[in-house]
C-alpha positions as CSV (number, residue, x, y, z in Angstrom):
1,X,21.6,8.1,-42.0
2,X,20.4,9.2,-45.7
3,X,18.8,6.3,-47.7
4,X,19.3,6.0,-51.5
5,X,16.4,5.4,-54.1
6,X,17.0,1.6,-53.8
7,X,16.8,1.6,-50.0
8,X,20.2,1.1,-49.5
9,X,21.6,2.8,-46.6
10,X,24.7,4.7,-48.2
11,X,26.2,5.4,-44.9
12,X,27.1,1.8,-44.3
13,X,27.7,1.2,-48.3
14,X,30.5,3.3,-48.5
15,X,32.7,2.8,-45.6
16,X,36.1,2.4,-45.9
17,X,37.6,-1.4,-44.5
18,X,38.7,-0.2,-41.3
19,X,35.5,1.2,-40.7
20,X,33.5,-2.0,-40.2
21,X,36.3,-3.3,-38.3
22,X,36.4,-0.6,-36.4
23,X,32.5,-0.8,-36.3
24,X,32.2,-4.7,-35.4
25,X,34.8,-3.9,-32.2
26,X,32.9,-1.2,-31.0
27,X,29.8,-3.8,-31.5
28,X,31.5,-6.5,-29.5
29,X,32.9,-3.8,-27.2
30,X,28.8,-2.7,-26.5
31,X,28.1,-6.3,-26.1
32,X,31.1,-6.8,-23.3
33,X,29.8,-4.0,-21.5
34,X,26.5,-4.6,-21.8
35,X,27.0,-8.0,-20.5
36,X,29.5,-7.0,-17.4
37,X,26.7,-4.9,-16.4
38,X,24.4,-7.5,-16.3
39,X,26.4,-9.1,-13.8
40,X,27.1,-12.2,-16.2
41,X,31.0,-13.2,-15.2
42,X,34.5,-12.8,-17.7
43,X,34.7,-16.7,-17.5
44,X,33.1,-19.7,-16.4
45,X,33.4,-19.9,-12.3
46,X,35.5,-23.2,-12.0
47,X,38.2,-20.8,-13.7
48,X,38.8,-23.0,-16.3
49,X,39.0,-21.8,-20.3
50,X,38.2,-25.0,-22.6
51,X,37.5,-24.7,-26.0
52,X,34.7,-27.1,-25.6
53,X,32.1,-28.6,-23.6
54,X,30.6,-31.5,-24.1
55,X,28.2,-32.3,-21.2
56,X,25.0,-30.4,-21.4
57,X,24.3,-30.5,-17.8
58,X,27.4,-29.0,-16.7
59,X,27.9,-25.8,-15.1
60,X,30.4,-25.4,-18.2
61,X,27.7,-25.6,-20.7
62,X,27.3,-21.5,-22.0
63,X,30.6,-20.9,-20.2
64,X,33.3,-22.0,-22.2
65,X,34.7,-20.7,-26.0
66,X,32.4,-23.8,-27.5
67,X,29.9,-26.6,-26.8
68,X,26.6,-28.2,-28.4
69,X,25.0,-24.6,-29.1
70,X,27.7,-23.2,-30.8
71,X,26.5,-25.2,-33.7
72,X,23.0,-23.2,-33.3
73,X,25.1,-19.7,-33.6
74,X,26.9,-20.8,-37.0
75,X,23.2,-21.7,-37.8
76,X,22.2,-17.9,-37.4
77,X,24.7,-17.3,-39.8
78,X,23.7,-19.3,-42.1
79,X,20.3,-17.6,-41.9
80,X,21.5,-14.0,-41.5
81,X,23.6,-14.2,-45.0
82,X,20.7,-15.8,-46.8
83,X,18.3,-12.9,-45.4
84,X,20.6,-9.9,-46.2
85,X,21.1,-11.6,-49.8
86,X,17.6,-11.2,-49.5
87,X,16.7,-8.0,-49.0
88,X,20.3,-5.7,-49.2
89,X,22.0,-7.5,-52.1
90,X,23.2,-3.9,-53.2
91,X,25.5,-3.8,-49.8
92,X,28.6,-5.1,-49.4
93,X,29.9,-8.3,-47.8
94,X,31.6,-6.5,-45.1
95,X,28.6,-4.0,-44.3
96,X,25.9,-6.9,-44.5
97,X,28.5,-8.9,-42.2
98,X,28.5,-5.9,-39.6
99,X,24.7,-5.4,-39.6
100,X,24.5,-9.7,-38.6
101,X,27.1,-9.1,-35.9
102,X,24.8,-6.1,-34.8
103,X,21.3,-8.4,-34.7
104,X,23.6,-11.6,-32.9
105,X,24.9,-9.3,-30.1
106,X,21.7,-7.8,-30.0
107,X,20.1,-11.1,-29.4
108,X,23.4,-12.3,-26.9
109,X,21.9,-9.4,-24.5
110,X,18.5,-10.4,-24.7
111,X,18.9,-13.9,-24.1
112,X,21.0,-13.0,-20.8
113,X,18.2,-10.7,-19.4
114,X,17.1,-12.0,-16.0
115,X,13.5,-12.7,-18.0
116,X,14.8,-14.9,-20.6
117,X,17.3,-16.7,-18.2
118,X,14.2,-16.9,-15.7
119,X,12.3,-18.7,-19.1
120,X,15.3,-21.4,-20.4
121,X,15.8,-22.3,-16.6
122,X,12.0,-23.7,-17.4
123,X,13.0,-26.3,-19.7
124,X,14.5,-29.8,-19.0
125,X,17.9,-29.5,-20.3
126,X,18.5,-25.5,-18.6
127,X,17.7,-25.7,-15.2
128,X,20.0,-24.2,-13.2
129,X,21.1,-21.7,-16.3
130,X,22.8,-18.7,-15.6
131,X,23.1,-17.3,-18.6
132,X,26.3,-17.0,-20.6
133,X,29.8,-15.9,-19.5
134,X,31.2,-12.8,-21.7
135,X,33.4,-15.2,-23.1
136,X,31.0,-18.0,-24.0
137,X,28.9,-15.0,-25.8
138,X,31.4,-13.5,-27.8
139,X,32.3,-16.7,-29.0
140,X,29.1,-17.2,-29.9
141,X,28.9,-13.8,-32.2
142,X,32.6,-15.2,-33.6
143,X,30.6,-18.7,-34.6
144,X,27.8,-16.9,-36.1
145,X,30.4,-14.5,-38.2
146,X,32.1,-18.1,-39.1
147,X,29.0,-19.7,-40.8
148,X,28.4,-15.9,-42.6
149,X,31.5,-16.6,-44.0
150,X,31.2,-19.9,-44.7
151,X,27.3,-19.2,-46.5
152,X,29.2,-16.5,-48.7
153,X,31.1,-18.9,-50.2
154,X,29.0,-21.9,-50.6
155,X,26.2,-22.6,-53.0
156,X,23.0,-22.3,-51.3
157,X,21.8,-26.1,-51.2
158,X,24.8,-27.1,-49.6
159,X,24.8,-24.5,-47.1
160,X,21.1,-25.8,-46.2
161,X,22.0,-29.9,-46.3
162,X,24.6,-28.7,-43.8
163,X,21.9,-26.6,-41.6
164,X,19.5,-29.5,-41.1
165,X,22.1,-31.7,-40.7
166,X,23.4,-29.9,-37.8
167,X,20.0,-29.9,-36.5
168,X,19.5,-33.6,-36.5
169,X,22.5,-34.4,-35.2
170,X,22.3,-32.1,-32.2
171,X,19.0,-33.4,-31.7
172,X,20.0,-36.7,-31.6
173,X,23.2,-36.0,-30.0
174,X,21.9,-33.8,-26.7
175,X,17.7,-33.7,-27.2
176,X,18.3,-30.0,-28.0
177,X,19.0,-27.7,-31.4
178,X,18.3,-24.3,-32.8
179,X,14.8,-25.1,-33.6
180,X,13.4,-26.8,-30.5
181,X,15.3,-23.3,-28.3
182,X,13.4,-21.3,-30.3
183,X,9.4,-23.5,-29.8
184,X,10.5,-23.3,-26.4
185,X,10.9,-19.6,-26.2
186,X,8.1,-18.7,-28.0
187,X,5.8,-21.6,-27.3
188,X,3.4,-21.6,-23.9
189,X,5.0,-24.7,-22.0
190,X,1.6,-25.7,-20.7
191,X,0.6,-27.2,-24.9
192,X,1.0,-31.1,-25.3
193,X,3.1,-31.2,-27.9
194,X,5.6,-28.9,-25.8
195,X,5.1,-31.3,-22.5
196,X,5.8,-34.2,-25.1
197,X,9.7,-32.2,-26.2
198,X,10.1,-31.2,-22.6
199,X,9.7,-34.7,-21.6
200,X,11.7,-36.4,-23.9
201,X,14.3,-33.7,-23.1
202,X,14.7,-34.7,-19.6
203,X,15.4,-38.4,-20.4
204,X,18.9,-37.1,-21.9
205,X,21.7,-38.2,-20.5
206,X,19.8,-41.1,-18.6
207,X,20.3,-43.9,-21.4
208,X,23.5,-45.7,-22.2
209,X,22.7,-44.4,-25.5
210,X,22.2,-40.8,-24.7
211,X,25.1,-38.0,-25.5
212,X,26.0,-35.0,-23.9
213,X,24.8,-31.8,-24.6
């Protein structure tokens, strides 16, 4: 792949339209495959297909088209269209589009690796997580390509109000958002403050107050 003066690589700037379509199938293809070898199943196992799910400790949760963490993936978005604004503003929607479906599929395979399902079945409000069904993950890739979209065509500040307020409500709403996944991943379980989230994590769903995930 050549590379222009700018940094720009040329190959992706001057595709035709049917080349990044073509380009995100073969991506979500990958990911499908990918997936099916991991042994992660087509659908949930109840055989059900709902478009959401709203309990976050049941076996539907990461198995259905949407639940509380498909807010998280329009989120990545979000994040993926102010970052490639960043640093590829010479690119085109469509290309900088493909590359964030490339780095979310990338990411739906890593977080269905026996390690990192071994590592969210740690925390209060995953045990018992089997990773995603293929059709929970695409979905997933289609709600991050949906708040892209939706960033590309909203002024910044309004695209960030909506961000933390999607945050706070799913915090409030299930103990659980985008931010507190990712301390939990990448922050050792045995600190304080992270017995203190894990704790208050598995008092959801035991108050008359408390919402599902």
């Amino acid at each position: 792949m050549t590379i222009d003066v700018r940094g720009t690589p040329t190959i992706l700037a001057g595709m035709p339209g049917w080349g990044y379509a073509a380009g995100a199938a073969a991506l979500v293809g990958l990911q499908v495959a990918i997936l099916h070898g991991f042994g992660q199943p087509l659908i949930a196992a109840s055989g059900r297909i709902l478009l959401w799910a709203g309990d976050p400790r049941s076996p539907d949760t990461s198995q259905q088209l949407t639940d509380w963490y498909s807010f998280s993936h329009i989120i990545h978005g979000f994040i993926f269209f102010g970052l490639l604004r960043l640093f590829a503003p010479r690119l085109p929607f469509a290309a900088r589009l493909l590359i964030a479906i490339g780095i979310e599929i990338g990411w739906e395979i890593t977080e269905n690796t026996p390690a990192i399902i071994q590592h969210y079945r740690k925390q209060a409000l995953a045990v018992g997580y089997v990773g995603d069904s293929i059709l929970n993950s695409v979905s997933d890739t289609v709600m991050m390509a949906s708040g892209f979209f939706f960033a590309s065509r909203m002024r910044a500040p309004i695209v960030i109000a909506l961000a933390i307020g999607l945050e706070l409500f799913t915090a409030w709403a299930i103990r659980d958002n985008l931010t507190l996944n990712v301390l939990g991943l990448v922050a050792p379980s045995d600190l304080a403050p992270m017995r203190a989230i894990h704790d208050w994590q598995a008092g959801a769903g035991t108050g008359a107050d408390d919402q599902s995930r």
